[in-house]
N, CA and C atoms of all chains as a GROMACS GRO file, in nm:
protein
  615
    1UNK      N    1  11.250   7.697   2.286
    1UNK     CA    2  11.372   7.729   2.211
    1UNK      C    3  11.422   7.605   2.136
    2UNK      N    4  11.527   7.572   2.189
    2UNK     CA    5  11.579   7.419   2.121
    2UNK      C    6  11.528   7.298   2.243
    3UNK      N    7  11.426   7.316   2.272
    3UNK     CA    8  11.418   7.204   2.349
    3UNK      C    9  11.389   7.080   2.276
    4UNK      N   10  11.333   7.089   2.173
    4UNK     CA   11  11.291   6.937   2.087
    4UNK      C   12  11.426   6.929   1.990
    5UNK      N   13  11.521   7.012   2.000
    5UNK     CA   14  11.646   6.929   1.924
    5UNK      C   15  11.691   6.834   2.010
    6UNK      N   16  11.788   6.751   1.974
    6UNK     CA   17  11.954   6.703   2.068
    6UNK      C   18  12.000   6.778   2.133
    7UNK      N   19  12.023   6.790   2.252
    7UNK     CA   20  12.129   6.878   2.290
    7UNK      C   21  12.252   6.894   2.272
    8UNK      N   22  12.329   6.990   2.266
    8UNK     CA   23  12.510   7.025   2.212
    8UNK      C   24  12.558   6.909   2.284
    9UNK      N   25  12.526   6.978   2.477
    9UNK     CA   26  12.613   6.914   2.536
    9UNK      C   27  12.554   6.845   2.673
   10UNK      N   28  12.621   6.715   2.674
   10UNK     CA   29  12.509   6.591   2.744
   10UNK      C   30  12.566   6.633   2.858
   11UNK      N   31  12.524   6.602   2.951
   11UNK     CA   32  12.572   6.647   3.123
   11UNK      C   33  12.593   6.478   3.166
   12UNK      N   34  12.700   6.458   3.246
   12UNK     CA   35  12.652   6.328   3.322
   12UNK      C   36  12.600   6.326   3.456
   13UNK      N   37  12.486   6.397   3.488
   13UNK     CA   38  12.403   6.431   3.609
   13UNK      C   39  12.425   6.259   3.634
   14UNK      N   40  12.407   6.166   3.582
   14UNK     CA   41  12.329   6.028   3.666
   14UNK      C   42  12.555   6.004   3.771
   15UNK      N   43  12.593   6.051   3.658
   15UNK     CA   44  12.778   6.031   3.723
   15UNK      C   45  12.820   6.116   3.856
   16UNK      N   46  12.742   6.220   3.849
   16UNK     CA   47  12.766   6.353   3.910
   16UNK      C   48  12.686   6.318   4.034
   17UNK      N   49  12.584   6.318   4.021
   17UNK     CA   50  12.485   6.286   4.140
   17UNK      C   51  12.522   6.165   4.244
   18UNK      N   52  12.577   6.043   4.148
   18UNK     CA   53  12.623   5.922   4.214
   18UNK      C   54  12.766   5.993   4.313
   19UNK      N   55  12.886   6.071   4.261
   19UNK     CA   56  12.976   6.087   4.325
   19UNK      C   57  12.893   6.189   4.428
   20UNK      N   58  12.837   6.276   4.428
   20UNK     CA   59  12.754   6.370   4.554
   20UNK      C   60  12.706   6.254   4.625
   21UNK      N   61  12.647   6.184   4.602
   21UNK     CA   62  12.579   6.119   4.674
   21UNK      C   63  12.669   6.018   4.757
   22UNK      N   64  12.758   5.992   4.718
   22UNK     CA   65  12.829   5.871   4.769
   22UNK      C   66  12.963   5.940   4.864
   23UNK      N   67  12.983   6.085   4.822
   23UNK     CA   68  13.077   6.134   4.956
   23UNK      C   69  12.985   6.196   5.023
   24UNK      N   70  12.832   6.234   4.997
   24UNK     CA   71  12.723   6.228   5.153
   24UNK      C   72  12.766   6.117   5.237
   25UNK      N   73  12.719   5.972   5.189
   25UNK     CA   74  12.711   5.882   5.293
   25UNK      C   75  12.842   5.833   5.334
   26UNK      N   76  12.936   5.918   5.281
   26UNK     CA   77  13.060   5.854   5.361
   26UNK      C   78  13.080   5.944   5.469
   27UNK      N   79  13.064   6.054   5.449
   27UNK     CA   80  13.053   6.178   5.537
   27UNK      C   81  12.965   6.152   5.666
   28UNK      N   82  12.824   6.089   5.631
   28UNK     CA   83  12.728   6.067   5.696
   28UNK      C   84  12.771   5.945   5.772
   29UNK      N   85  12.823   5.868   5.728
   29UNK     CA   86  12.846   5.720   5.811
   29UNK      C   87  12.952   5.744   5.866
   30UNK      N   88  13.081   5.874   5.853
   30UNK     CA   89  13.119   5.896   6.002
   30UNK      C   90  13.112   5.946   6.115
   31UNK      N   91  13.007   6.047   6.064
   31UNK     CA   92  12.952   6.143   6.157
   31UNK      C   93  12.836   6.062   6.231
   32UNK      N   94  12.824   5.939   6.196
   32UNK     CA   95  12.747   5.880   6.250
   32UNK      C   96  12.830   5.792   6.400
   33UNK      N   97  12.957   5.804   6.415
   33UNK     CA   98  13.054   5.756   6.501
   33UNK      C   99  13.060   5.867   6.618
   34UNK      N  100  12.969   5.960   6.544
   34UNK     CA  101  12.940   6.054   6.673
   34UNK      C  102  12.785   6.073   6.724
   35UNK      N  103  12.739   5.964   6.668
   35UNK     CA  104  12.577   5.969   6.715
   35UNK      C  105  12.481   5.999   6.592
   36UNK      N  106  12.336   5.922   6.622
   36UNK     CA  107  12.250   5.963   6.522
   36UNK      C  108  12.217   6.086   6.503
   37UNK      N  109  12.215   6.180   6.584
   37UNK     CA  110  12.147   6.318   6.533
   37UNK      C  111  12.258   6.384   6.468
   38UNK      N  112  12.404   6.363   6.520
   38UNK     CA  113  12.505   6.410   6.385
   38UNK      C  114  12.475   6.320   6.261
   39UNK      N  115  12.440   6.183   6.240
   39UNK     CA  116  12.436   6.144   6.149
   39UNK      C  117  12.329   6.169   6.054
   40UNK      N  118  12.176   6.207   6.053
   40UNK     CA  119  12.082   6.282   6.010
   40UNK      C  120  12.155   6.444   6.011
   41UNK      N  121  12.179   6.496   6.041
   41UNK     CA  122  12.273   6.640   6.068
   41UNK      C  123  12.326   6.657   5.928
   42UNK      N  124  12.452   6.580   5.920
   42UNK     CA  125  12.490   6.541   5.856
   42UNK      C  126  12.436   6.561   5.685
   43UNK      N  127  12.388   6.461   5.672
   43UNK     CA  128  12.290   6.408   5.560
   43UNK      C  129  12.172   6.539   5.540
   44UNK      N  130  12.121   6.614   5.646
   44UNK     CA  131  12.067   6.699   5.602
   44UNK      C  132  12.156   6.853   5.537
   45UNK      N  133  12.318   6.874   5.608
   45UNK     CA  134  12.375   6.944   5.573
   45UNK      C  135  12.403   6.911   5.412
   46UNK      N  136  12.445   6.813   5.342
   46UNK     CA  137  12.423   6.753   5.231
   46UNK      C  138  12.357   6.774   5.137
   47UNK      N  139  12.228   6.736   5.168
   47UNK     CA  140  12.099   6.758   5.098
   47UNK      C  141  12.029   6.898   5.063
   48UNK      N  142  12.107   7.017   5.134
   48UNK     CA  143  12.083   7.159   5.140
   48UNK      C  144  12.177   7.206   5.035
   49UNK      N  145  12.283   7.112   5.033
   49UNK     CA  146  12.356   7.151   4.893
   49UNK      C  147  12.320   7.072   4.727
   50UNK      N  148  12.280   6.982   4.776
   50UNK     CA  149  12.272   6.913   4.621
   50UNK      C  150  12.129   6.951   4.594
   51UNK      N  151  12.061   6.961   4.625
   51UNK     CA  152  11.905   6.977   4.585
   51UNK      C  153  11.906   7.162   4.520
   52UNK      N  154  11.954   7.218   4.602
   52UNK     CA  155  11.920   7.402   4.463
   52UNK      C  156  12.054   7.358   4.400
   53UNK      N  157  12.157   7.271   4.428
   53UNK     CA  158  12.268   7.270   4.299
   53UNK      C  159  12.250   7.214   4.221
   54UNK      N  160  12.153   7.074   4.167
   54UNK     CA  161  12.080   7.018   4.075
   54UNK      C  162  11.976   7.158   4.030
   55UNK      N  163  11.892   7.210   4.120
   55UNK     CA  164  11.823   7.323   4.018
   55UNK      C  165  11.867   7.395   3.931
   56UNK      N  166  12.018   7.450   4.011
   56UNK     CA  167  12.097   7.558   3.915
   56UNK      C  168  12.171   7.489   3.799
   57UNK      N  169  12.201   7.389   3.762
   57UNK     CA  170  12.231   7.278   3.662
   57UNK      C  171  12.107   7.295   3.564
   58UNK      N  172  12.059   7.225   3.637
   58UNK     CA  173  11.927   7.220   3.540
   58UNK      C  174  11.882   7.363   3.469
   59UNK      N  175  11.882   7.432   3.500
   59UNK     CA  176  11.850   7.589   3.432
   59UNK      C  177  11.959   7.657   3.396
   60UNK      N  178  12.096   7.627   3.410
   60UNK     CA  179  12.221   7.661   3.330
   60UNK      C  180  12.204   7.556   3.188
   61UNK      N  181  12.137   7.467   3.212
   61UNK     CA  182  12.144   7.398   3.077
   61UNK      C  183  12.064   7.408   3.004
   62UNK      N  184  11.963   7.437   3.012
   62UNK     CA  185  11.811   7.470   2.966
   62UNK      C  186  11.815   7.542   2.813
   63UNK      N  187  11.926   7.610   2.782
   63UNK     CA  188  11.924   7.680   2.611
   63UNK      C  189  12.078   7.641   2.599
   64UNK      N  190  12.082   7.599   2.513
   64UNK     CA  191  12.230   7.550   2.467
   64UNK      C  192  12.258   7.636   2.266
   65UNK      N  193  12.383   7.657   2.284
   65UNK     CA  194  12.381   7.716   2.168
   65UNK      C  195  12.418   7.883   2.130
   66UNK      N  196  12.489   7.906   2.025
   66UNK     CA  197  12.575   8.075   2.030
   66UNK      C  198  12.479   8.138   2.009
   67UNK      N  199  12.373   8.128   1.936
   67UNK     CA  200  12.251   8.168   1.960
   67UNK      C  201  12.114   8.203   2.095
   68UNK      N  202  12.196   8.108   2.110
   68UNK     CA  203  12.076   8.105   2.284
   68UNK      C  204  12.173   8.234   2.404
   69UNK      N  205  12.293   8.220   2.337
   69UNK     CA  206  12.367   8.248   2.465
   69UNK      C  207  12.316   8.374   2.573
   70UNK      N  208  12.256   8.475   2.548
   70UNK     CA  209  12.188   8.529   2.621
   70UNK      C  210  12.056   8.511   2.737
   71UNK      N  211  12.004   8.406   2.654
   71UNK     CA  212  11.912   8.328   2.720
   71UNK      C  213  12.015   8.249   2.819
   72UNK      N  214  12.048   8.174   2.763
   72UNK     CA  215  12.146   8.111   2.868
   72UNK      C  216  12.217   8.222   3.004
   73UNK      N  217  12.262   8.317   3.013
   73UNK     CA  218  12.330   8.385   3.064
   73UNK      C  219  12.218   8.462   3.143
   74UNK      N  220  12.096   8.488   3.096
   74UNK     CA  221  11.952   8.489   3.176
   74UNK      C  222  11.958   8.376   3.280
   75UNK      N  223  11.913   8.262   3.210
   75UNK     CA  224  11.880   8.156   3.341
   75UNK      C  225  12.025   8.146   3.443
   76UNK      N  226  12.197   8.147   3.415
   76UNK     CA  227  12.264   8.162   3.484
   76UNK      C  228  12.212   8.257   3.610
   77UNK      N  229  12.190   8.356   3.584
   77UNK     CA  230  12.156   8.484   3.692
   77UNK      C  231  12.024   8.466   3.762
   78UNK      N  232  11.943   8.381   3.709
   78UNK     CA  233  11.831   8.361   3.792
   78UNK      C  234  11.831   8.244   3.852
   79UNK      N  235  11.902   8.145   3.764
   79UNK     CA  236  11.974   7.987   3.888
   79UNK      C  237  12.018   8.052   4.000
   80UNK      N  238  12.117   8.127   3.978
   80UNK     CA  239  12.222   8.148   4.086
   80UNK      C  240  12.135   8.220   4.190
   81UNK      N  241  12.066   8.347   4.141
   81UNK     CA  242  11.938   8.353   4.257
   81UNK      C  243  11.906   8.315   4.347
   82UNK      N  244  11.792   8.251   4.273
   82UNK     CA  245  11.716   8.100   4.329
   82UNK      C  246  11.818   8.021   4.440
   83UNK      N  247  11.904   7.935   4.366
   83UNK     CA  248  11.982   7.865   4.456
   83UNK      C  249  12.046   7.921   4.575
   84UNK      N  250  12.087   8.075   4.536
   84UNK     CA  251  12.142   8.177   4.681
   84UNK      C  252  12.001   8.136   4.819
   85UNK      N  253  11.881   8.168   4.740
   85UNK     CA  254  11.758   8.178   4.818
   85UNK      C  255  11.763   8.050   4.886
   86UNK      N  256  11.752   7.968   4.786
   86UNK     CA  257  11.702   7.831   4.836
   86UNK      C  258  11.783   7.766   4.941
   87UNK      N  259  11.907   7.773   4.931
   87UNK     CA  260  11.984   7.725   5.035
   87UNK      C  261  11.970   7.809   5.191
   88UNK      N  262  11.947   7.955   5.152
   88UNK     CA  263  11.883   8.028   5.258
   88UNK      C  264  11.762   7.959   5.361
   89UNK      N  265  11.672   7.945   5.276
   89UNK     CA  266  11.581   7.908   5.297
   89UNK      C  267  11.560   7.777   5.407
   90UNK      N  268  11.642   7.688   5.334
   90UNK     CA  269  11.660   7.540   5.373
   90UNK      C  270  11.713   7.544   5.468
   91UNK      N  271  11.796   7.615   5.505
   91UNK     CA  272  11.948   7.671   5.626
   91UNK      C  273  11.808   7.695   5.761
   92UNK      N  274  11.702   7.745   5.692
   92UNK     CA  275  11.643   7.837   5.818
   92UNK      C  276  11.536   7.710   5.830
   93UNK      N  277  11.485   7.667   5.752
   93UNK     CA  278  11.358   7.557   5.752
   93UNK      C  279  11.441   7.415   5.894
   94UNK      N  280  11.565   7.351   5.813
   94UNK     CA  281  11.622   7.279   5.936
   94UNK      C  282  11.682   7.334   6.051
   95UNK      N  283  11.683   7.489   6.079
   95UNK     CA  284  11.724   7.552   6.191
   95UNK      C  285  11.613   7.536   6.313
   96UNK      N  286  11.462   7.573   6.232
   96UNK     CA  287  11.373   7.594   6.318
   96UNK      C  288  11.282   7.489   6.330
   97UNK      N  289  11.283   7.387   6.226
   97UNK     CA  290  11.189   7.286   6.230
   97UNK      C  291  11.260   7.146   6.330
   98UNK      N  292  11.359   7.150   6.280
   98UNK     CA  293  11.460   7.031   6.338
   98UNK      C  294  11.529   7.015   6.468
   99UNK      N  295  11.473   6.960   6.548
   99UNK     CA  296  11.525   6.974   6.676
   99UNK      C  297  11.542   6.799   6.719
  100UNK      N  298  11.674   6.768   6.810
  100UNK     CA  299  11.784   6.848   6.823
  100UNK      C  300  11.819   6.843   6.683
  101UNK      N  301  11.964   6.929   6.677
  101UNK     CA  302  12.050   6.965   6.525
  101UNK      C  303  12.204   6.979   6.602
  102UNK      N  304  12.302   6.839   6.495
  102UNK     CA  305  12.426   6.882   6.594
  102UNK      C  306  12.488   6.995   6.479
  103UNK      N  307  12.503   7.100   6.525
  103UNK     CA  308  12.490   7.185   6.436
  103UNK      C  309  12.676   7.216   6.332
  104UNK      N  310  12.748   7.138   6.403
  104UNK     CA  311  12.897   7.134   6.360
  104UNK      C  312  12.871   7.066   6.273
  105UNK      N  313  12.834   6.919   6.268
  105UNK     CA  314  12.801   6.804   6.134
  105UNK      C  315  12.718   6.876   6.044
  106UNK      N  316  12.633   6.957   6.065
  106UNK     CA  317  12.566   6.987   5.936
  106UNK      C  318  12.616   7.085   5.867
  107UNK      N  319  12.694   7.191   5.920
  107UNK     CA  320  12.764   7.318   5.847
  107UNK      C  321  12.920   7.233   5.789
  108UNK      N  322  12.932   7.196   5.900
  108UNK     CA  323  13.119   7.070   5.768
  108UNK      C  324  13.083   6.976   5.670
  109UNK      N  325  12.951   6.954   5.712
  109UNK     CA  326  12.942   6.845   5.596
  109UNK      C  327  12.901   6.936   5.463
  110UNK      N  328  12.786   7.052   5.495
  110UNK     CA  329  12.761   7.131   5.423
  110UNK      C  330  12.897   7.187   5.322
  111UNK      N  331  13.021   7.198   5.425
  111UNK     CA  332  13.096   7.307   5.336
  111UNK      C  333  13.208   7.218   5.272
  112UNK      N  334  13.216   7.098   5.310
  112UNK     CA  335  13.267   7.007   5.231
  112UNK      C  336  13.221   6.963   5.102
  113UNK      N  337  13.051   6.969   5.135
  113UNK     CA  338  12.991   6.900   4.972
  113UNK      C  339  13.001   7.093   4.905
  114UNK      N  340  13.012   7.144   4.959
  114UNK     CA  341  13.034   7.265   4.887
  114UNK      C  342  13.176   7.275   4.765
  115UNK      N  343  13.285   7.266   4.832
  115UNK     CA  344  13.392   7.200   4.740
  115UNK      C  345  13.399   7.110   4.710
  116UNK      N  346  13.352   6.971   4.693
  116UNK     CA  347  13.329   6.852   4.648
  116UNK      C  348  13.275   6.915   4.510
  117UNK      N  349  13.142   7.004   4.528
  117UNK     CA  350  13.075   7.019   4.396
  117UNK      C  351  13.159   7.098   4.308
  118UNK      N  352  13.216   7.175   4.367
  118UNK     CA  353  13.291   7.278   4.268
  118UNK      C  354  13.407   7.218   4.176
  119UNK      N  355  13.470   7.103   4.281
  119UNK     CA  356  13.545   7.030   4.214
  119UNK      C  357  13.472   6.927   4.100
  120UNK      N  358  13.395   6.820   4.145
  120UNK     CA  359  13.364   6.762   4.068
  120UNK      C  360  13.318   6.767   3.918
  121UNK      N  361  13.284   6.833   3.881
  121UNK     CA  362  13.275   6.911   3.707
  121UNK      C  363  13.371   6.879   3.650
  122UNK      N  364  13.513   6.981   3.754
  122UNK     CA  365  13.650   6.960   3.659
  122UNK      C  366  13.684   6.804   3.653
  123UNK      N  367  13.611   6.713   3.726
  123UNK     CA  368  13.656   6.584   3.696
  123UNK      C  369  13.586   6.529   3.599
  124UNK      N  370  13.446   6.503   3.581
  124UNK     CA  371  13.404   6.434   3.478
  124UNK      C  372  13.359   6.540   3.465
  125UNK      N  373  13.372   6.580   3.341
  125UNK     CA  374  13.320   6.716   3.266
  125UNK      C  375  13.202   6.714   3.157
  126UNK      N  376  13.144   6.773   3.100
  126UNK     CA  377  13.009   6.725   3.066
  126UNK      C  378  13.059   6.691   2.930
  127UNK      N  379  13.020   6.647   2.823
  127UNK     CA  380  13.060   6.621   2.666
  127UNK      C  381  12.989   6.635   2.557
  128UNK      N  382  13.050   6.709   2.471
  128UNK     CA  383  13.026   6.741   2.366
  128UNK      C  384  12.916   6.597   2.241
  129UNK      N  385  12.789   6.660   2.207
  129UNK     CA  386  12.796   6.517   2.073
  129UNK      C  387  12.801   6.588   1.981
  130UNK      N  388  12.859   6.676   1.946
  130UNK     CA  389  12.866   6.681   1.798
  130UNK      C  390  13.051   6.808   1.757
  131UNK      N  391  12.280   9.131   7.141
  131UNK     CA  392  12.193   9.055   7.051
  131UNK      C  393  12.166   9.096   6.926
  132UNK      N  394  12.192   9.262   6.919
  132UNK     CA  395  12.217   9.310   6.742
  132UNK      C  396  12.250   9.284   6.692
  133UNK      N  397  12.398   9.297   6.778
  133UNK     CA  398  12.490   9.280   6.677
  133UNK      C  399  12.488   9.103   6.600
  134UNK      N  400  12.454   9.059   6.670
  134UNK     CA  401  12.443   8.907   6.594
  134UNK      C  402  12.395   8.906   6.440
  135UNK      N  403  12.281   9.028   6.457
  135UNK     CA  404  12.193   9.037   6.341
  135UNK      C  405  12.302   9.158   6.256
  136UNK      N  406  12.336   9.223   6.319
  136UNK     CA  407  12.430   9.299   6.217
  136UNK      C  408  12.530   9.168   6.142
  137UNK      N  409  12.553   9.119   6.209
  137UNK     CA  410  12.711   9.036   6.152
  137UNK      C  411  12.654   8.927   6.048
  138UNK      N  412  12.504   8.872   6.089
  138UNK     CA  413  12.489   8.817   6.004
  138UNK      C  414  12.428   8.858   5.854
  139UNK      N  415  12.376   9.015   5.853
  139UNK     CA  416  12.342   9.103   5.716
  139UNK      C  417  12.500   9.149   5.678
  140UNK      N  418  12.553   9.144   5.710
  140UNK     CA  419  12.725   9.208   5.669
  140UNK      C  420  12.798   9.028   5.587
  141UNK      N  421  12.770   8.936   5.636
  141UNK     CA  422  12.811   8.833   5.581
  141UNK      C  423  12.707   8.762   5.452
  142UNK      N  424  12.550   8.821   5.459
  142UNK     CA  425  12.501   8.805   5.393
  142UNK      C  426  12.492   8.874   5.254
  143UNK      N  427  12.532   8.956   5.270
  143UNK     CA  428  12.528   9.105   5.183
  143UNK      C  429  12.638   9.112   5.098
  144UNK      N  430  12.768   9.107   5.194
  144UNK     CA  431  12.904   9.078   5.090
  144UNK      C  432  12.931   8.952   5.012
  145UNK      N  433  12.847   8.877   5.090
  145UNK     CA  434  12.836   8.706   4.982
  145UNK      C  435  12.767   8.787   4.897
  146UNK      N  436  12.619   8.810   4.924
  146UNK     CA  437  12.508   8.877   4.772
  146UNK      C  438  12.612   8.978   4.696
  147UNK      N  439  12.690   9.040   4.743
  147UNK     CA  440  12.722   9.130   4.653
  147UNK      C  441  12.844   9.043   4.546
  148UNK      N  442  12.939   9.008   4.608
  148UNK     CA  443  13.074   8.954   4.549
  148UNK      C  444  12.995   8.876   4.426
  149UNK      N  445  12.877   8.769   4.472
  149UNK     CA  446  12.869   8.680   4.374
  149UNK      C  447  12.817   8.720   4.286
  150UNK      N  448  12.732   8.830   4.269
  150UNK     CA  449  12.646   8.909   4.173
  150UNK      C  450  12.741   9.040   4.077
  151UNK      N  451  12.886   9.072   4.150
  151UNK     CA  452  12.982   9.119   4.057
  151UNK      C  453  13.053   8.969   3.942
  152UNK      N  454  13.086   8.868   4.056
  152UNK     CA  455  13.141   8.718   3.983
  152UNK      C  456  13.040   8.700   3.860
  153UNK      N  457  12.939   8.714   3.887
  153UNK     CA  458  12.856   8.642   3.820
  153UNK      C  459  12.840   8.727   3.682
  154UNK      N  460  12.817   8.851   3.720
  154UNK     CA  461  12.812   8.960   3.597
  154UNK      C  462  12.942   8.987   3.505
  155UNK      N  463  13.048   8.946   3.572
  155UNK     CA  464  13.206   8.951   3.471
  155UNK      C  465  13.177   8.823   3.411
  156UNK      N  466  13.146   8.734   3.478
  156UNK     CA  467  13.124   8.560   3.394
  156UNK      C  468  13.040   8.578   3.302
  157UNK      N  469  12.938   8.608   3.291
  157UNK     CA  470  12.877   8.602   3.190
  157UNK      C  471  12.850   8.714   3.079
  158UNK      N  472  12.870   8.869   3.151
  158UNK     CA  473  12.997   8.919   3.037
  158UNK      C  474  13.049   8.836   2.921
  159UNK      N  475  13.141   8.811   3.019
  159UNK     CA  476  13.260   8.751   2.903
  159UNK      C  477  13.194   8.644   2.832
  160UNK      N  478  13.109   8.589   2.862
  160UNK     CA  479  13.061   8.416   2.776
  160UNK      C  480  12.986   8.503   2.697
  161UNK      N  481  12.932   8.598   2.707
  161UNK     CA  482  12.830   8.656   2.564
  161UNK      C  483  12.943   8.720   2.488
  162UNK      N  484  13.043   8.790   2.550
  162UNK     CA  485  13.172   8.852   2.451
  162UNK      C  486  13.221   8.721   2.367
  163UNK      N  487  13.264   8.589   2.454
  163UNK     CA  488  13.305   8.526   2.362
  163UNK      C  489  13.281   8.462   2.278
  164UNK      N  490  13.144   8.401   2.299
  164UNK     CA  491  13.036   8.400   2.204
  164UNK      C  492  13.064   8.450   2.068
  165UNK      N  493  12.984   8.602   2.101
  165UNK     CA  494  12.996   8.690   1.965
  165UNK      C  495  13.094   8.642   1.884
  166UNK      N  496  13.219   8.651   1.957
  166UNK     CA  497  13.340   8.632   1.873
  166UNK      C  498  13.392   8.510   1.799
  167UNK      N  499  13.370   8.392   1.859
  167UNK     CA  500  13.351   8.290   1.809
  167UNK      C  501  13.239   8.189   1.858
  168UNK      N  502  13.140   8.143   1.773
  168UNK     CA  503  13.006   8.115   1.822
  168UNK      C  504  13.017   7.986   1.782
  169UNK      N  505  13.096   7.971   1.745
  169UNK     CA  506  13.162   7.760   1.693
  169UNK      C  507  13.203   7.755   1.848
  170UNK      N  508  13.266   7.807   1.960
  170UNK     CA  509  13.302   7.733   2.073
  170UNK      C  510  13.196   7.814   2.212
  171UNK      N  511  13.081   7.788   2.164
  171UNK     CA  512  12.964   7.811   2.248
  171UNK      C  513  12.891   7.695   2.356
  172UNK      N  514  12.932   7.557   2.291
  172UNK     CA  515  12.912   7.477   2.384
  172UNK      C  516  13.034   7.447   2.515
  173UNK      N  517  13.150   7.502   2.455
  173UNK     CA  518  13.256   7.449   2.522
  173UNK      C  519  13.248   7.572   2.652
  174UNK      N  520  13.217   7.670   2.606
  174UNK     CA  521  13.240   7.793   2.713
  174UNK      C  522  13.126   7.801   2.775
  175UNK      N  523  12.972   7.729   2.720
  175UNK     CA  524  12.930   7.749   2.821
  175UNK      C  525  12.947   7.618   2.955
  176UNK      N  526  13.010   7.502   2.918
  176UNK     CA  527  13.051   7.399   3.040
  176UNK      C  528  13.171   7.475   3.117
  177UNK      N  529  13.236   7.548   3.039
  177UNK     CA  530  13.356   7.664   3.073
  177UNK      C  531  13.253   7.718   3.236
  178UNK      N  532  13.173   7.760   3.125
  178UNK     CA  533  13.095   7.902   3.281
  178UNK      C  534  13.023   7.821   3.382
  179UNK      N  535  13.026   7.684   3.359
  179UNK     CA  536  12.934   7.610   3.472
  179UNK      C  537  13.009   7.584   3.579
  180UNK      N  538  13.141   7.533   3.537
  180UNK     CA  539  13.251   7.491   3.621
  180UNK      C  540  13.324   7.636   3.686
  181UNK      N  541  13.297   7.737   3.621
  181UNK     CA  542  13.378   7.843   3.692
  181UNK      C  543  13.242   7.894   3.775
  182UNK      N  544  13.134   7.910   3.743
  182UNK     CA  545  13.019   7.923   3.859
  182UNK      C  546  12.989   7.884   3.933
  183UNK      N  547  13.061   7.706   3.936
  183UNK     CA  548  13.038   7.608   4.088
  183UNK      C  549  13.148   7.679   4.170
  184UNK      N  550  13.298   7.725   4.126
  184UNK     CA  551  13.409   7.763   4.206
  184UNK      C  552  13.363   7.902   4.256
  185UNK      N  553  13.270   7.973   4.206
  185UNK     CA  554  13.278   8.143   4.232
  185UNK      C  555  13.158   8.082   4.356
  186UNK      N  556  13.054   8.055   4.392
  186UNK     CA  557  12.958   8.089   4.489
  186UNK      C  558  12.982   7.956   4.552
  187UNK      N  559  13.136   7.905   4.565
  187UNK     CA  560  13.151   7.814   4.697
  187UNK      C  561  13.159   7.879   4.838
  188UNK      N  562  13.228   8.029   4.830
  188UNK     CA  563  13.243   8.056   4.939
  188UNK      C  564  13.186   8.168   5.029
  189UNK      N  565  13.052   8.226   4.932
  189UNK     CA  566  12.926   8.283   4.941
  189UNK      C  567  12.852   8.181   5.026
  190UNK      N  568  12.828   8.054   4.967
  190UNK     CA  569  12.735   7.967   5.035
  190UNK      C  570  12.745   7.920   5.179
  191UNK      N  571  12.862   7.905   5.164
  191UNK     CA  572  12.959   7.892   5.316
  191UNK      C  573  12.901   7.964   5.428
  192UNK      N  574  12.889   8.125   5.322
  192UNK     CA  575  12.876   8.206   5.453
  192UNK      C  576  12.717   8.176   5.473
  193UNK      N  577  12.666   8.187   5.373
  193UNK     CA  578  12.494   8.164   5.413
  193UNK      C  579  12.447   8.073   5.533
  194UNK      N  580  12.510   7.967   5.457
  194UNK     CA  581  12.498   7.874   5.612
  194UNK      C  582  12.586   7.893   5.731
  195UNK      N  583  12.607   8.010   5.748
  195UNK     CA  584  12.725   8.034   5.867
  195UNK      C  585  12.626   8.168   5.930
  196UNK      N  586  12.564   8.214   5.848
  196UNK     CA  587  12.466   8.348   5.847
  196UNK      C  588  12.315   8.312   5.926
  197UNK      N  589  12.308   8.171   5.870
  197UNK     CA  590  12.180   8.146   5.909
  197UNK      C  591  12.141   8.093   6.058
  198UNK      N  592  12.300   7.985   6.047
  198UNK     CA  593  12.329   7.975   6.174
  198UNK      C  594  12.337   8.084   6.296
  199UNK      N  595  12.355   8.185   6.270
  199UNK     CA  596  12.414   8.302   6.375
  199UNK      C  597  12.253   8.377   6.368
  200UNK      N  598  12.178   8.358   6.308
  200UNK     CA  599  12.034   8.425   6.289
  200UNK      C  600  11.951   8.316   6.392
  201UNK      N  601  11.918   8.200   6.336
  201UNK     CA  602  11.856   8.111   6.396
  201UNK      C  603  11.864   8.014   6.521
  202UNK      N  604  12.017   8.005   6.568
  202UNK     CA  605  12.083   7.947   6.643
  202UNK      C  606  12.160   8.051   6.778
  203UNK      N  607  12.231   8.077   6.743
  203UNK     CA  608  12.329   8.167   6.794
  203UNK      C  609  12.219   8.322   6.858
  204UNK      N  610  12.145   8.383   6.758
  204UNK     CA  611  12.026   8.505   6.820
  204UNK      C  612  11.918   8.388   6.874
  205UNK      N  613  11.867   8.332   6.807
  205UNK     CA  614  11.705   8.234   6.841
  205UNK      C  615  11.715   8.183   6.992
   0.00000   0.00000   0.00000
C-alpha cells in the first residue's frame, strides 16, 4: 500500500517502550522485596502485556491514510484478535511451563501495565509530519 | 471443579464479546468519519489507537484472571 511513502503519523514506540519498560522494573524491583520468584513473576506478568501490545501497534499502523482507512480498520480487528489470543496464550504457556509462579505479582503487575498502557498514548501521543 | 471451568468461559466470553461490540462501534465510526472528512484521517486514526488501548483494558484483566482459574485454581 503506502509502505514506501513517509508515513502521516510517526509513533514514538522508542518513548513508549522506554516508559513500559521502566514502570516494569520498578514494579519488578519491588516485588522483588518479596523474593525472586515474585520478582521474575513479576517481569513475566509485564512482558505478557507489552509484547502482543507492540504487535497490535504495529498492525494498527501498518496503512495510514483516508484512503487506507478500511484497511486500517481490517488490521484493527485482526490486531485486537491476535493480541486477545496471544495474551491467552502466554497466560497459559507461564501457567504450565513455569514453576514455582507467585501468582499475585504476576496478575498486579500484569493489570497495572494494563492501565499504564492505556494511559500512556494520552501522554506522549504519536505526531503528525505533515 | 466445573464450575471453575464454567466461570472461567463466562469471563472469557463476555470479555470476547464486549470487546468485539467496542471494537465494531470504534471503527464504525473512524470509517464514518473518515468519509466525511478525510483531511482528519491521521488524527482519528491516533484518536482510535488511544481509545482501543482504554476499551480492551478490562477484557485483558479478565483473561489473565480466566487463565488463572483454568490453569491454577482447576490444574
Amino acid at each position: 500500500m503506502n509502505s514506501s511513502r513517509k508515513p502521516i503519523v510517526r509513533l514514538p514506540m522508542a518513548r513508549w517502550l522506554a516508559i513500559m519498560v521502566g514502570m516494569l522494573m520498578i514494579q519488578s524491583l519491588l516485588w522483588l522485596l518479596c523474593g525472586w520468584v515474585a520478582f521474575y513473576s513479576a517481569w513475566l506478568g509485564g512482558l505478557i502485556f507489552v509484547i502482543p501490545n507492540a504487535y497490535f501497534t504495529h498492525r494498527v499502523f501498518k496503512h495510514q491514510g483516508a484512503r487506507l482507512a478500511p484497511y486500517m480498520v481490517n488490521e484493527l480487528f485482526k490486531g485486537e484478535a491476535i493480541k486477545f489470543s496471544l495474551t491467552a496464550v502466554m497466560f497459559a504457556a507461564v501457567f504450565l511451563l513455569i514453576e514455582p509462579v507467585h501468582v499475585l505479582a504476576l496478575l498486579f503487575t500484569f493489570a497495572v501495565m494494563v492501565v499504564t498502557g492505556a494511559v500512556v498514548p494520552w501522554l506522549v501521543k504519536p505526531q503528525q509530519q505533515r | 471443579m466445573e464450575i471453575v471451568f464454567i466461570a472461567a468461559a463466562i469471563i472469557l466470553g463476555s470479555g470476547a464479546l464486549a470487546t468485539g461490540i467496542g471494537f465494531a462501534l470504534l471503527g464504525g465510526k473512524l470509517l464514518e468519519s473518515t468519509a466525511r472528512q478525510p483531511e482528519l484521517a491521521p488524527q482519528l486514526q491516533t484518536k482510535t489507537f488511544i481509545m482501543a488501548g482504554l476499551l480492551d483494558a478490562v477484557p485483558m484483566i479478565g483473561v489473565g484472571i480466566a487463565m488463572y482459574l483454568i490453569f491454577v485454581v482447576a490444574g
